[in-house]
C-alpha positions in Angstrom: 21.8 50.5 34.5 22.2 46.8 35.0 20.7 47.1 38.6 17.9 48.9 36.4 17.3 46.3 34.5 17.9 43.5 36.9 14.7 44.9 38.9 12.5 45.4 36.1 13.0 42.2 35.4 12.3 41.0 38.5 9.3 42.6 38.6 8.0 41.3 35.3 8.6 37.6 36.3 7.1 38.9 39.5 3.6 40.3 37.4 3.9 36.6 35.4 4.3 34.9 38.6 1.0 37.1 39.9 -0.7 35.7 36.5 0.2 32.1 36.9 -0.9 32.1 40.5 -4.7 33.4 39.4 -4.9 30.9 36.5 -4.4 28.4 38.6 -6.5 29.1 41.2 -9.1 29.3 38.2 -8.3 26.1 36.9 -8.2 24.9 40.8 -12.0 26.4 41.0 -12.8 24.8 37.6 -11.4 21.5 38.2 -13.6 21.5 41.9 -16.7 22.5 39.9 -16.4 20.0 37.6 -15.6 17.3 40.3 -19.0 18.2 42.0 -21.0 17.9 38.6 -19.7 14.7 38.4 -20.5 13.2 41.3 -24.0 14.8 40.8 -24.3 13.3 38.0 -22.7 9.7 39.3 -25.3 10.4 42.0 -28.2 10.8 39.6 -27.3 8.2 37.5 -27.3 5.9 40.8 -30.6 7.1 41.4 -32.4 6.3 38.1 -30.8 2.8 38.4 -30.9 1.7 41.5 -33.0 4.1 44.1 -31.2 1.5 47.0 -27.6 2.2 45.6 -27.4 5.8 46.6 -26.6 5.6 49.7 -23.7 5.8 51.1 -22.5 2.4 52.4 -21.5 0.2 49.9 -20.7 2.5 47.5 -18.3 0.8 45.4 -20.4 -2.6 44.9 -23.3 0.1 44.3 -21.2 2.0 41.2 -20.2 -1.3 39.6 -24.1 -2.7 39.8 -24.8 0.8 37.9 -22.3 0.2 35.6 -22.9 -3.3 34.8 -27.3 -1.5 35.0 -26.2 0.9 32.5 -24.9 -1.4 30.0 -27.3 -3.9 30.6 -29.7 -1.0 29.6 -27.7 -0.2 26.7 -27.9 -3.9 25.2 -31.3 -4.0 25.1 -31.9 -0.7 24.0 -29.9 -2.0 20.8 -31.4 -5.3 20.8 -35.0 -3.4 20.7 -33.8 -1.4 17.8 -32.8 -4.5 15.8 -36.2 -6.0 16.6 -37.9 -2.8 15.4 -35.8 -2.4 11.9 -37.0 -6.6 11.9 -40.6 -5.8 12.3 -40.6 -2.8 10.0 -39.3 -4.8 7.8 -41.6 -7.3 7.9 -44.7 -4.7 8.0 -42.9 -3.4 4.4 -43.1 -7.8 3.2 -46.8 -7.7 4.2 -47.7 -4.9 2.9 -46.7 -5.5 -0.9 -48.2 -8.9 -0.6 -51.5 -7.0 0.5 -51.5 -4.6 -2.5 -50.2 -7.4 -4.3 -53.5 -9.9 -3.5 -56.0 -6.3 -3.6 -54.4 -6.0 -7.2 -55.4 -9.6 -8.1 -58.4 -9.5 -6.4 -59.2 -6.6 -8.8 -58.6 -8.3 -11.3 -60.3 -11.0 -10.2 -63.5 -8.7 -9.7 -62.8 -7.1 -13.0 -62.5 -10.4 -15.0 -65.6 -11.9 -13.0 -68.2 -8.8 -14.0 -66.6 -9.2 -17.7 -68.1 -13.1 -17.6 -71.3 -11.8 -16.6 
């Protein structure tokens, strides 16, 4: 009975085994995958920033001019935005004093045709 058990034991820690074996061959296959649309993605990246850094020599001084491209890009992205909320803002400012002076001028016109 003990040998019995023993073995059917053994074979379920065998099965489990089996089981751990395909996961991580899955996980193996996933982890490659997502190594390779990485360095796609590094190698697009490259691309858009510097068409001359994508090759292969250099490579390391070529990643840190993206890097320092990327961020670079990224400041003055936010600088433009600031500029734009400025300059909507100031487009707001002109356009009250505009309906501000056509209101006068209104009344201007209005008090003008009364004198006549």
């Amino acid at each position: 009975q003990t040998e019995k058990e023993l073995k059917e034991a053994c074979a379920r820690q065998a099965l489990q085994l089996q089981e751990m074996g395909r996961r991580e061959r899955l996980l193996r296959a996933d982890t490659g995958r997502a190594k390779e649309q990485l360095e796609s993605f590094k190698t697009q990246v490259m691309r858009a920033c510097s068409p001359a850094a994508s090759g292969i020599a250099g490579k390391a001084v070529a990643e840190q001019q993206v890097i320092e491209k990327v961020r670079w890009i990224s400041d003055e992205n936010q600088q433009s935005h600031e500029r734009e909320k400025c300059l909507q803002e100031e487009l707001r400012s002109r356009l009250l004093k505009e309906k501000e002076v056509s209101a006068n001028v209104e009344v201007f016109k209005k008090s003008l045709r009364e004198l006549q």
